[in-house]
C-alpha positions, -999 to +999 in steps of 0.1 A: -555+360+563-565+362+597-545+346+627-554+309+641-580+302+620-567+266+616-570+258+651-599+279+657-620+262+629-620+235+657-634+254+688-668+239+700-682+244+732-692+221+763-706+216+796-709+193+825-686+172+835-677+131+819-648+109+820-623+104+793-634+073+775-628+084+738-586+092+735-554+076+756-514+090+756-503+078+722-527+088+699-517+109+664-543+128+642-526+142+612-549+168+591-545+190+558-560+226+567-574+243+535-577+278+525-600+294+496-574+314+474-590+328+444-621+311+446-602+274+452-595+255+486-557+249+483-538+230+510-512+249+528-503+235+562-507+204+584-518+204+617-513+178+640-530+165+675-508+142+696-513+129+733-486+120+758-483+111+793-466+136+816-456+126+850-450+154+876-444+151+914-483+153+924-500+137+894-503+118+856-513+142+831-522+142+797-507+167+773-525+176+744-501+190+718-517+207+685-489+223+657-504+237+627-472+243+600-474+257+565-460+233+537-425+249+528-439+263+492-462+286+510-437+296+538-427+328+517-464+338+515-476+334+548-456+312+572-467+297+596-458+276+626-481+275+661-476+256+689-508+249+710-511+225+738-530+220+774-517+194+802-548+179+814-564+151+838-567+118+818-601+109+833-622+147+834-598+165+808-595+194+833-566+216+826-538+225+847-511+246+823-515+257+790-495+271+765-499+291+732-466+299+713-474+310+676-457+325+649-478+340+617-469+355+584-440+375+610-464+378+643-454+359+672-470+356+705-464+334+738-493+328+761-492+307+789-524+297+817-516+285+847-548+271+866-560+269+900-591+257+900-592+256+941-590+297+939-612+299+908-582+313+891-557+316+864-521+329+860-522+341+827-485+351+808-484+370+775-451+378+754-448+401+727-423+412+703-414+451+708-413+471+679-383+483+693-372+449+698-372+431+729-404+415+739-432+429+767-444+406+793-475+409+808-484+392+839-522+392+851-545+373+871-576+366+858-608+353+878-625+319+858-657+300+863-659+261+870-661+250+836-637+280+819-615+257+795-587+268+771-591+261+734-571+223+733-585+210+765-618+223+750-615+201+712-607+170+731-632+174+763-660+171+735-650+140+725-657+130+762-698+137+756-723+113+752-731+125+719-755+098+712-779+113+737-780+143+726-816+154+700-811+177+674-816+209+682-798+208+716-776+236+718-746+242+749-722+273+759-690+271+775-663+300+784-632+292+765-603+316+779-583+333+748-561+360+746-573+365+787-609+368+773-641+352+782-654+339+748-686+321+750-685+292+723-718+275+713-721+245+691-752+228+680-760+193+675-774+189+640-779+149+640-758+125+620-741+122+588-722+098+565-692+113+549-661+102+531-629+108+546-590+095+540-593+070+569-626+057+555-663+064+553-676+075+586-706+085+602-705+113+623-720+136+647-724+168+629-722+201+650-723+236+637-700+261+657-706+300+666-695+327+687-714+351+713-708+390+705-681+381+681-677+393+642-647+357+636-672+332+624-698+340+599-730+331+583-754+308+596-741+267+597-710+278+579-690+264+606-690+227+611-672+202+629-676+162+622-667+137+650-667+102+643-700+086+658-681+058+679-666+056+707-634+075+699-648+105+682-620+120+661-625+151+643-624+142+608-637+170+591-642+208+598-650+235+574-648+279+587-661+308+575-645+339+584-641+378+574-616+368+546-626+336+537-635+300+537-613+274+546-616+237+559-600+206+577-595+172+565-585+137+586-552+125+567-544+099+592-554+083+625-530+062+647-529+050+687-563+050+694-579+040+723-609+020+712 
């Protein structure tokens, strides 16, 4: 199994700027991530997506705060327990900090962006374990464009979209920074859809999800991401192809919303 799949099975790209009309501190998305194991989806881990207000001495922020956790039966076959989360403005979801801290069937990794969107630039932090034990740190500083967005602050700027406006067909790019790489994202608007779903039936923009120059996601609409088609648009469904396998994301519960 390939790392982050869970979280990555919810990267979609944007562009432009909108306020933040769709989420609030306070809100609690619970999901059940899936993996194909012999030719069946089988749940093995939760992931969660919680907001909070963060108070510093310049400015109210927004932390964004995704876990993904393997259920304890699975823990001895590939545990898992990631940390992602982005502190952001409220109103333009723009990020200031960001942090990755993961662990993964043994593999652990830190990562940590700090932005400075006056310079263009970030102040990017990596730790690693040492075969040798110990951990190397690596300290660069890597030049970003306007709209270069981590992966968190990325899921929850796209809620931000008129969506409703947009024609099937249209297709946007955005540079999401990961692992101190420019990845160019792309999603597509494919219309809308009813589906069924553990916090009812919803209709939902559909959006299929790929990758510039990158081998992660396969086939062709094989990556899909669901957002409710109101005014709160919470990702209730998401299904990934990759090199190893298929796997998906399902909406178990929804609290603290803001509309």
């Amino acid at each position: 199994m390939q790392k982050s799949y869970f979280i990555l099975a919810l990267i979609i790209s944007t562009i432009g700027y909108s306020q933040n009309n769709a989420f609030k501190a306070g809100e609690n998305l619970t999901f059940t991530a899936s993996y194909n194991m012999s030719g069946v989806l089988t749940e093995l881990a939760q992931v969660n997506m919680v907001t909070s207000e963060v108070k510093t001495s310049k400015a109210t922020l927004l932390r964004l705060k995704c876990t993904a956790t393997t259920y304890s039966k699975w823990d001895s076959f590939f545990k898992i327990r990631d940390l992602y989360e982005s502190y952001v403005s409220p109103t333009s979801v723009r990020p200031y900090l960001y942090k990755r801290d993961i662990y993964e069937g043994g593999y652990s990794k830190f990562v940590q962006y700090k932005y400075s969107h006056s310079n263009g630039t970030v102040a990017s932090l990596i730790k690693k374990k040492k075969k040798s034990g110990g951990t190397y740190d690596q300290n660069k500083t890597l030049n970003i464009s306007s709209n270069t967005k981590d992966i968190v602050s990325t899921i929850y700027y796209l809620r931000t979209l008129d969506l409703k406006n947009y024609s099937v067909g249209s297709s946007k790019t955005l540079t999401v920074l990961f692992d101190n790489k420019p990845t160019e994202v792309v999603f597509n608007y494919l219309g809308k859809e009813s589906i069924s779903t553990n916090i009812g039936s919803q209709t939902c923009y559909k959006l299929s999800i790929s990758i510039k120059n990158s081998n992660v996601l396969k086939g062709n609409n094989d990556n899909i991401l669901w957002l409710t088609a109101d005014e709160n648009k919470i990702p209730v469904y998401a299904k990934f192809k990759v090199a190893v396998g298929n796997g998906e994301l399902k909406i178990k519960s929804a609290t603290g919303l803001k509309n």
